[in-house]
N, C-alpha and C positions, 0 to 999 in steps of 0.2 A: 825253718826247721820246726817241727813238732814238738811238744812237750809232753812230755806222759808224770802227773803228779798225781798223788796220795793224801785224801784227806780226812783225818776221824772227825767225827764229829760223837758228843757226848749221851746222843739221846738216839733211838730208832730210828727216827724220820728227821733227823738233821742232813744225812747226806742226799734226801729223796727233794727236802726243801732246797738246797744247794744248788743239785743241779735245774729244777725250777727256775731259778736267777740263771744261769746260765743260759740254759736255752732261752730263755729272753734278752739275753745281754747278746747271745750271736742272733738273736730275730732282728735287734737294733743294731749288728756290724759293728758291736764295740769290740767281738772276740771271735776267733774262728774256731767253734767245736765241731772237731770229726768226730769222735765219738766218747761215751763216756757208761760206766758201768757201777751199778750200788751194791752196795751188802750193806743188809739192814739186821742185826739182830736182836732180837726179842729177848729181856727178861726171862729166864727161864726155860730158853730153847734150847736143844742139842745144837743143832745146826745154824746156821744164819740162813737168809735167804738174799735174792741175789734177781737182780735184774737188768738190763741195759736200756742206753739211751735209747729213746721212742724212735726217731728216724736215725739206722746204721747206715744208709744209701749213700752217707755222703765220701768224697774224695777222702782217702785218706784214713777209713773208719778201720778198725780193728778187724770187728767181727766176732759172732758168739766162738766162734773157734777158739779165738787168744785168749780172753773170757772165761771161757768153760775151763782153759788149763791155768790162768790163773790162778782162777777160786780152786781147783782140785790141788795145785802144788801148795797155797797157804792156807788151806781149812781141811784139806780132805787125807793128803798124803800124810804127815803125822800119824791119823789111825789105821792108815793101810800097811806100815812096817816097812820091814826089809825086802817084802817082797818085790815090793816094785824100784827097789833102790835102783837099780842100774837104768831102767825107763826113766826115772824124774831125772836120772844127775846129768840125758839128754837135754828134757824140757831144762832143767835148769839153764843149761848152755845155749838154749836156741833166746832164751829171754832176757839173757845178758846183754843179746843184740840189742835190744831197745829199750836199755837203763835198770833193765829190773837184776840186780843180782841177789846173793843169797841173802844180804842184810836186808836188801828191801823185804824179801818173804819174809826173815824174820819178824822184823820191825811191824809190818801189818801182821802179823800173827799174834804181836803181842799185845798191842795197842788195841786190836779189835774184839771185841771179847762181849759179853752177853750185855743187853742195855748201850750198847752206841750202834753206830753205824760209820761207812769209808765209800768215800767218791774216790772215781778213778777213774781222769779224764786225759783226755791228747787232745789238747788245742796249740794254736799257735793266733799269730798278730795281734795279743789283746792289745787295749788299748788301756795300760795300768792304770793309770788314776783311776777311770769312771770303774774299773773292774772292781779296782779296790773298796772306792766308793759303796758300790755294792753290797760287798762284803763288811764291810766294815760292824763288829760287833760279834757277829756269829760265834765266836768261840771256834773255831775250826782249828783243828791241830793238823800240821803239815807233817805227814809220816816220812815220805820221802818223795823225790825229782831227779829226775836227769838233766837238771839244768845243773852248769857251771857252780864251781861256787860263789862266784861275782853272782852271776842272773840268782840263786839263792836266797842269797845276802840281801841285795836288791828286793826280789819279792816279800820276804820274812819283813822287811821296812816297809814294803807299800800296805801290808795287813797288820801291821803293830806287833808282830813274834817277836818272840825274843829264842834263842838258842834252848 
């Protein structure tokens, strides 16, 4: 099974450096990434900006579709109103299917904010230690997962978080 997690990081180009080690870590078969998506935002910018992983071709991948409604229900809907209220409280429901519900929009809404940046990836079979390994240091703050709260727990211990 897949995992779909959330991670801020504190500067622009922390979550763009992240998944760098990532797609490296699945070049070496230590992790399987289908796909994975940034928001970088800038210092002083209205908007954030936003891009996906370089190859989406693989099994499994999202797509700019999930993507695009993403980023529009936690950066964009807020200044759109009431008008599209009844449209998003669809999207909301179709994204509950795969972990994302309305705390998670929240949660990255609020966490992500001008001067950091959020990976948002769906992998599965990593191979924790060496993942960790990896990681280890980065400052990444884990917004939210659809993992268990056991696999959670677990993960929060193999990168040193604390709750």
């Amino acid at each position: 099974m897949a995992t779909l997690t959330a991670w801020k990081f504190d500067t622009p180009q922390g979550a763009d450096e992240a998944l760098n080690r990532l797609e490296k870590l699945s070049r070496d078969f230590l992790i399987n990434l289908h796909d994975a998506a940034v928001v970088s935002w800038e210092a002083g910018k209205k908007k954030p900006a936003t891009h996906e992983m370089h190859d989406t071709t693989k099994a499994g991948a999202l797509g700019g579709a999930f993507w695009g409604m993403l980023y529009g229900l936690i950066f964009f809907v807020p200044f759109l109103g009431l008008a599209i209220g009844a449209a998003s409280g669809a999207l909301f429901g179709s994204m509950r299917d795969v972990g994302i519900s309305d705390e998670f929009i929240q949660a990255v809404r609020e966490k992500v904010t001008p001067g950091t940046s959020a990976l948002f990836v769906l992998t599965s079979g990593a191979v924790q230690d060496k993942v960790a390994d990896e990681f280890r240091g980065t400052q990444a703050e884990l917004i939210r997962t659809n993992l268990s709260d056991e696999q959670e727990a677990r993960l929060r211990e193999a990168f040193g978080l604390e709750d």
